[in-house]
C-alpha positions in Angstrom: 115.1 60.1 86.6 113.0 59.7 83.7 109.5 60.2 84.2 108.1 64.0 84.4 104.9 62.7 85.8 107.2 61.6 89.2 107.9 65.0 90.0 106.2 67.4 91.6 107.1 71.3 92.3 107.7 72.7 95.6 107.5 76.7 96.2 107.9 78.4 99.3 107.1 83.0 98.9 108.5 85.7 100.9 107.1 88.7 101.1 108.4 91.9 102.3 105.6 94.5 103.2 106.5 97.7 104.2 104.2 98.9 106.7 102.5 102.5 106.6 103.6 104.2 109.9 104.2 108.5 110.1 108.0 107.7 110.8 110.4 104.9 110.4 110.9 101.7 112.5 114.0 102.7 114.4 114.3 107.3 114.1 111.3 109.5 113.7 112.5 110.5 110.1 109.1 110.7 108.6 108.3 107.2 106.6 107.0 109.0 102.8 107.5 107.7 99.4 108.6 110.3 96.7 110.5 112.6 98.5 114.0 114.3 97.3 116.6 111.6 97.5 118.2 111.4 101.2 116.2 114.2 102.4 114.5 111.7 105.0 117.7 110.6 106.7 119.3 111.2 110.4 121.8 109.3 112.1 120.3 106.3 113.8 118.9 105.5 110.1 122.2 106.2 108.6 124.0 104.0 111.1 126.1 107.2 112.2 128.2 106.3 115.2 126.6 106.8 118.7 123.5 106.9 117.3 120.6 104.8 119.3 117.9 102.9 117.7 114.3 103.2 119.9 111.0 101.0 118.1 108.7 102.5 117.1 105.1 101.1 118.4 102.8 101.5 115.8 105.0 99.1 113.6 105.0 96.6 116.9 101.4 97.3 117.3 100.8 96.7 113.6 102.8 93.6 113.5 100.6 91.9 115.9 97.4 92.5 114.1 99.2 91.0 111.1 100.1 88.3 113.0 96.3 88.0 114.4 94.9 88.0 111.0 97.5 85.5 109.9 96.3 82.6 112.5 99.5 82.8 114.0 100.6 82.3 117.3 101.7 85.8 118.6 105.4 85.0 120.8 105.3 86.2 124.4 108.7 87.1 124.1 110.4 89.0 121.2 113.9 90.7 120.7 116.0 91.7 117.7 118.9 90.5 115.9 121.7 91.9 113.5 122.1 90.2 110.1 125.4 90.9 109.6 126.0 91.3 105.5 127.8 94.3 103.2 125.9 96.2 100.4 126.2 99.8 99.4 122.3 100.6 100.2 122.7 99.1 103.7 124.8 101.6 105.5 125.6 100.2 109.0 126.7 97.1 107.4 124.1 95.0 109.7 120.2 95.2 108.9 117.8 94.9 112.3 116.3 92.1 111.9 114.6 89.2 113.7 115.7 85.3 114.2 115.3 83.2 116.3 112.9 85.1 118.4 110.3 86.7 116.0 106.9 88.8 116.5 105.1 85.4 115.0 105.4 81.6 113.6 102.9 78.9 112.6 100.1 80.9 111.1 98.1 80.1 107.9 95.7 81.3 105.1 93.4 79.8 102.8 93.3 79.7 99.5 91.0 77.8 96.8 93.2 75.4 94.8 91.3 73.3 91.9 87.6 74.5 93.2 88.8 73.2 96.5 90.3 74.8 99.6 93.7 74.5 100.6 95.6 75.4 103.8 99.1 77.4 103.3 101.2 77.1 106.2 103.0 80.2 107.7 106.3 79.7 109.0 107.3 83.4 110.6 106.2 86.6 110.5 109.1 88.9 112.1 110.0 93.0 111.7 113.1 94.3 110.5 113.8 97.4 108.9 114.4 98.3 105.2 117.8 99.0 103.4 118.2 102.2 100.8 117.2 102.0 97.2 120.2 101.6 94.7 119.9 103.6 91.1 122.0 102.5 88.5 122.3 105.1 86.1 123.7 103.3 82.5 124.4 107.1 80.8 127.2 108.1 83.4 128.6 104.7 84.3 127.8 104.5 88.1 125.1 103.5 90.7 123.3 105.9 93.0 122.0 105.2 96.3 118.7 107.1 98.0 119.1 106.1 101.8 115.1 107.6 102.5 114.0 104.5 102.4 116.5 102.8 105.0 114.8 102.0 108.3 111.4 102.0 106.7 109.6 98.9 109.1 109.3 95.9 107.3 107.2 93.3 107.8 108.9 89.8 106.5 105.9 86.9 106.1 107.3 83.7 105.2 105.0 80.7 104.0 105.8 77.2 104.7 106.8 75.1 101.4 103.1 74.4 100.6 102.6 75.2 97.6 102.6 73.4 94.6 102.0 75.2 91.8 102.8 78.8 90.3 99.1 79.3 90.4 98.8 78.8 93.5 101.1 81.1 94.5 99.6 83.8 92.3 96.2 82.8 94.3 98.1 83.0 97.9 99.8 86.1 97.1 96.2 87.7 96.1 94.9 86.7 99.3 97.7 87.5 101.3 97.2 91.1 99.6 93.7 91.3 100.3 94.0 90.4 103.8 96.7 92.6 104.4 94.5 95.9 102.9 91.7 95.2 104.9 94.0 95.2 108.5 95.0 99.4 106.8 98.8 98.6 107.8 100.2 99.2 104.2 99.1 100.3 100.5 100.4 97.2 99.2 101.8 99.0 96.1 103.8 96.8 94.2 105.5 99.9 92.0 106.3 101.5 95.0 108.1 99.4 96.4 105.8 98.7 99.2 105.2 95.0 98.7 107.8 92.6 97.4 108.2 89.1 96.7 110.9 86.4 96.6 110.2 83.0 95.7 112.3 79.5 96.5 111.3 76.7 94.0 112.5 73.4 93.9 111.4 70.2 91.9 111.0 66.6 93.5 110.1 63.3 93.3 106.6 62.8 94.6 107.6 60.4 96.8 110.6 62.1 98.5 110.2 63.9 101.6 113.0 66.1 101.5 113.5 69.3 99.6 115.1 69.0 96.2 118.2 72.0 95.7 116.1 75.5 95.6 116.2 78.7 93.5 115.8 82.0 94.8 114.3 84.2 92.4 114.3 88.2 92.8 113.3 91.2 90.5 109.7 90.2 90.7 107.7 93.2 90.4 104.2 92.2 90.1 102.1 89.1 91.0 102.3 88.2 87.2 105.8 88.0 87.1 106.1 85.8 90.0 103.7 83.4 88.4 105.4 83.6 84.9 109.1 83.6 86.7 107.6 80.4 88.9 106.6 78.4 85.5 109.9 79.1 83.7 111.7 78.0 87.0 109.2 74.6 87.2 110.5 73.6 83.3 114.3 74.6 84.2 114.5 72.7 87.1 112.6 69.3 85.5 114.4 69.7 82.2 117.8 69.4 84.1 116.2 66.7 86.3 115.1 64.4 83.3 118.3 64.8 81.5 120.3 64.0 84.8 121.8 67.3 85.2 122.6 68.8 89.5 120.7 71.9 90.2 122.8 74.2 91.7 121.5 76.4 94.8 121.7 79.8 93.5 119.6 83.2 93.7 118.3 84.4 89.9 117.1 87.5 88.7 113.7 87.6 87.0 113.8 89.2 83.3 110.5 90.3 82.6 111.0 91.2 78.8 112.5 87.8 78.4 110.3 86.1 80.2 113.2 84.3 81.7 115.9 84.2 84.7 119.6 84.8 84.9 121.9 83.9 87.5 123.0 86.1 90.1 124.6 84.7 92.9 125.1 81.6 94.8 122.5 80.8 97.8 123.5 82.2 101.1 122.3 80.2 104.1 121.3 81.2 107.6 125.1 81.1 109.1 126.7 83.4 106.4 124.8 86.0 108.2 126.2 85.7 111.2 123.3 86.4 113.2 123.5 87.9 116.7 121.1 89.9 119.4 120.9 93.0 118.5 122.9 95.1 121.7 120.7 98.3 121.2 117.4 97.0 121.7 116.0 95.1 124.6 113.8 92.1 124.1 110.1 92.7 124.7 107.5 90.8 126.5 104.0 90.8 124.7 100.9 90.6 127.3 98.2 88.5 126.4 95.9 91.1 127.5 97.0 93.2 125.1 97.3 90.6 122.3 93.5 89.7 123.1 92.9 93.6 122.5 94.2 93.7 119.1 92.4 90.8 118.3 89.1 92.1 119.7 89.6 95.2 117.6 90.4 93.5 114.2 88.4 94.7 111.0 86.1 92.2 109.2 88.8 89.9 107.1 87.9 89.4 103.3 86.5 85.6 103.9 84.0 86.9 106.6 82.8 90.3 104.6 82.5 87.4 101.5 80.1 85.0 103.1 78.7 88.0 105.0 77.3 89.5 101.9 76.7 86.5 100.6 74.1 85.7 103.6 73.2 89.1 104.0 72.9 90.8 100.7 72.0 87.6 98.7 74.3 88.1 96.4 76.0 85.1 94.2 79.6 84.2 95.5 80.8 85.7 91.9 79.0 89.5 92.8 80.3 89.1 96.8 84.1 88.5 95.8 84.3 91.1 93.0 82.8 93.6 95.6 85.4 92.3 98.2 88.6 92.7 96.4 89.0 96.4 97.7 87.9 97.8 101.3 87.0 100.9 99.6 84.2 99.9 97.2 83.2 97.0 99.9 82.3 100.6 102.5 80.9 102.1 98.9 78.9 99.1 98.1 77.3 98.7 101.8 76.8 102.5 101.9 74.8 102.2 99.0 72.4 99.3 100.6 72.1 101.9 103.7 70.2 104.4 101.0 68.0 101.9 98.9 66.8 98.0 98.8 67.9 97.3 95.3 70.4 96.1 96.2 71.2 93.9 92.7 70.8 96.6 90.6 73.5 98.3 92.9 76.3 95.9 93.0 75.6 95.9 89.0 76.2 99.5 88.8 79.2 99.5 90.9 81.0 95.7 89.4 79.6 97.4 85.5 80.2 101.1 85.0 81.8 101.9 88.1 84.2 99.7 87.9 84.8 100.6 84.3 85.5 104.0 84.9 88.2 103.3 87.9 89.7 101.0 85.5 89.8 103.9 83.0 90.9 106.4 85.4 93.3 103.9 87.3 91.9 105.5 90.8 90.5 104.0 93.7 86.7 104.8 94.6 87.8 106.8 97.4 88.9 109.7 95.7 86.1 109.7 93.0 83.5 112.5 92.5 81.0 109.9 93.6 78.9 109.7 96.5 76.7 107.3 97.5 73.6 108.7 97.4 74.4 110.1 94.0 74.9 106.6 92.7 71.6 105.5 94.4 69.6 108.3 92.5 71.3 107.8 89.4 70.2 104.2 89.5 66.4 105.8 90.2 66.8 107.6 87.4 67.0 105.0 85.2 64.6 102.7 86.8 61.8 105.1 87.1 62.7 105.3 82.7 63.5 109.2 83.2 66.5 108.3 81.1 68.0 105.2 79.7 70.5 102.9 80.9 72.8 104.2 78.2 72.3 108.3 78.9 73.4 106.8 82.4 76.5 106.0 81.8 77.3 108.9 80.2 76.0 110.9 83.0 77.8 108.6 85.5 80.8 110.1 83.6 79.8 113.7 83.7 78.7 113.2 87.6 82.8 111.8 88.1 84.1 114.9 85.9 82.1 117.1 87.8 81.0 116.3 91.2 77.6 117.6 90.4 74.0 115.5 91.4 72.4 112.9 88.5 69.3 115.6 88.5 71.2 118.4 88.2 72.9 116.6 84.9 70.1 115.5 83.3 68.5 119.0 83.0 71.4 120.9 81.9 72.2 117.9 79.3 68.9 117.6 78.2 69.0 114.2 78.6 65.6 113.3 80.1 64.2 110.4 78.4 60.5 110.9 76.8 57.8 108.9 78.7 54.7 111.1 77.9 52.1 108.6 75.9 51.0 110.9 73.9 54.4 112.0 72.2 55.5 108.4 71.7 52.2 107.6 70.0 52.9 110.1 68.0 56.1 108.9 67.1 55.0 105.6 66.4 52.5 106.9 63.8 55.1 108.6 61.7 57.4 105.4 62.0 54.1 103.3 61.1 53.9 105.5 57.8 57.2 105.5 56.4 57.5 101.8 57.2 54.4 100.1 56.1 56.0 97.3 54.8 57.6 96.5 57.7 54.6 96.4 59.7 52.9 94.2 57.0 55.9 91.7 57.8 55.3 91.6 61.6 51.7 91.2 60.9 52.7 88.0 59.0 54.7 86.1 61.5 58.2 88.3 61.5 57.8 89.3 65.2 62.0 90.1 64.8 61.2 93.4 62.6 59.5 94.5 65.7 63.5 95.8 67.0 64.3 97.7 63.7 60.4 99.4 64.6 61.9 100.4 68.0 64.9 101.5 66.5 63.6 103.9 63.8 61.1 105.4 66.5 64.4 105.8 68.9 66.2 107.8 65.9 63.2 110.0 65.5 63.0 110.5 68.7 66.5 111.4 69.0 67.4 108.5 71.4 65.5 110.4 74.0 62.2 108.0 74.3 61.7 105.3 76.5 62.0 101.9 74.4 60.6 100.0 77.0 57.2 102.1 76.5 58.1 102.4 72.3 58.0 98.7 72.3 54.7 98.1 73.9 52.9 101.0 72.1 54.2 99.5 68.7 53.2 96.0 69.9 49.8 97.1 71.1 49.1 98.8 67.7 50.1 95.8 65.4 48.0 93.4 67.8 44.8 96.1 67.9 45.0 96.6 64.2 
């Protein structure tokens, strides 16, 4: 194999999302993050013997409406297997899982590949529950184990061997993301634990139609790392190929501060699981009727609220998707337009200096100091010139510290802007005086000393005057005179 240009890459993503019910999948040990280490364990979720797993509904009932919003086709019939495998953080020695029979298969999403869409295949969509967290402690030579996080329900979507580039995965796992915080069945949080990602990667000649050997890659903790992890993998696996080295099927870990991978283990397949109905639960049979009621109850998906406020709003497809890419400021936005037409000026506020401040603060909108109706009279305030677009932001930032009304602000601060005519003439006049020369040069032809005009009348007036008002009483004088 010689040619690069021959070969093409071939990923396939798994992602494990841990879904946000009161209590686990299998016990009613209450499903929290954070808690005391193996404070939230009993002994179904400890595997203790006698002990009698029962599923919870919510995580069925929140599996479907995945499953919906996935365009996949829901299975009439359902049951649960036992993936039979030994680690220290799985304490029954056999996960609950699902195999040949799961919740979902043959689903999709699209994603925009190249300024064109693209269709990603999804293979299955099952439940299983979630295995313990291991802590490895370097400083007294051993690993801990937290079992609260055993028999958390798990929601395991695997995509079909679509896609073809790292970016594109980085694009499907956004979307994936997105779709998945509008259905409210997980936080998504990467450092939590609550979303995870393996990705299988192999490299082939563009004209095979099999599946070159494949690498597992773990230890991806962010959407970045799968990309970066994806694009090492890519060269790897073509630099072998073009020197006429075997890839060997294997699982590696992703190394973030080397920005490489590592072997970890050889590639288990299905059988070395030994697979086998799980005796505890019975297999369930899913009623269209109430398959057609989840569905009838599904939220508006990310592409829909997109073209939505596209059609509605008349906004440009940049403004619609930056005001999609969280539920929260989406409701914010469109609470907004409930309170006032302007509805430009509002999406700038809340993609500009709203969006600057949650980025500072590293919070959601939800739990802001901010109200709508603040934000549409803030925005009045600097229409109407009662002060300027920069006092705003600052008392955007005062209204977040504080809770308090835009009004209310803007008197205590001072920070009302000076509109009266007969004060800024005023101003003008002095500025006029102690810059004569200046004046002489815009009365020549150098309209562009009309800003530093503006600018000296803005110090004297403390930055408190309305430039849009300086600028036309300074350019009414130096036409009149």
């Amino acid at each position: 194999m010689n040619d690069a240009q021959e070969l093409e890459t071939v990923i396939g993503l798994e992602v494990h999302l841990q879904l946000n019910t009161e209590s686990k999948i299998f016990c009613g040990c209450a499903n929290r993050f954070g808690q005391e280490p193996n404070s939230l364990t009993c002994p179904v979720c400890l595997g203790l013997p006698g002990s009698l797993p029962v599923l919870n509904q919510k995580a069925l009932l929140y599996a479907i409406r995945i499953a919906v919003a996935l365009n996949a086709q829901v299975q009439p019939f359902v049951k649960f297997d036992r993936k039979n495998y030994y680690y220290p953080d799985l304490p029954k020695g056999y996960q609950i899982s699902q195999y040949d029979l799961p919740i979902a298969f043959a689903g999709f999403i699209m994603i925009s590949s190249e300024g064109k869409p693209k269709r990603i295949g999804i293979k299955r969509a099952h439940l299983e529950e979630d295995a313990g967290k291991l802590i490895h402690d370097a400083s007294a030579n051993c690993s801990l184990v937290d079992y609260n996080r055993t028999g958390t329900p798990l929601m395991e979507i695997v995509s079909e061997p679509d896609i073809r580039s790292p970016q594109e995965a980085y694009d499907y796992l956004t979307t994936l993301k997105l779709t998945l915080q509008y259905l409210h069945v997980s936080d998504c949080d990467m450092e939590k634990g609550s979303l995870r990602c393996d990705a299988n990667i192999s490299v082939r000649k563009k004209a095979d139609s099999t599946l070159g050997k494949k690498t597992e890659i773990k230890n991806l903790n962010s959407f970045k790392a799968v990309k970066n992890a994806l694009e090492f993998e890519a060269d790897r696996h073509r630099t072998q190929l073009l020197s006429g080295d075997r890839i060997i099927q294997e699982t590696r870990l992703w190394n973030d501060e080397k920005q490489s991978t590592v072997p970890m283990r050889s590639k288990e397949e299905a059988h070395d699981y030994r697979y086998f109905p799980e005796p505890d639960l019975v297999p369930l049979t899913l009623s269209e009727e109430a398959i057609e009621e989840i569905r009838r109850v599904m939220p508006e998906l990310p592409a829909a609220k997109w073209e939505r406020f596209r059609q509605q709003y008349s906004l440009s497809e940049y403004d619609a998707k930056i005001l999609i890419q969280q539920p929260s400021i989406a409701d914010f936005f469109e609470a907004c337009t409930h309170l006032s037409k302007e509805i430009k000026k509002i999406c700038n506020w809340i993609i500009g200096p709203v969006a600057a401040e949650l980025n500072a603060r590293k919070v959601g909108i939800e739990v802001l100091n901010l109200t709508p109706i603040h934000l549409v009279d803030l925005i009045k305030e600097v229409e109407t010139g009662a002060i300027s677009h920069l006092a705003g932001k600052d008392v955007l930032k005062m209204m977040l510290d504080t809770g308090k009304a835009p009004a209310t602000i803007i008197e205590e601060e001072g920070l009302a802007q000076v509109s009266n005519s007969d004060e800024l003439e005023k101003i003008v006049s002095a500025v006029f005086n102690e810059n004569s020369k200046v004046v002489a040069q815009i009365k020549e032809g150098k309209e562009t000393a009309m800003g530093f005009l503006v600018g000296q009348a803005m110090k004297q007036a403390q930055g408190k005057a309305n430039p849009k008002m300086l600028a036309e009483i300074i350019k009414r004088r130096i036409t009149d005179a």
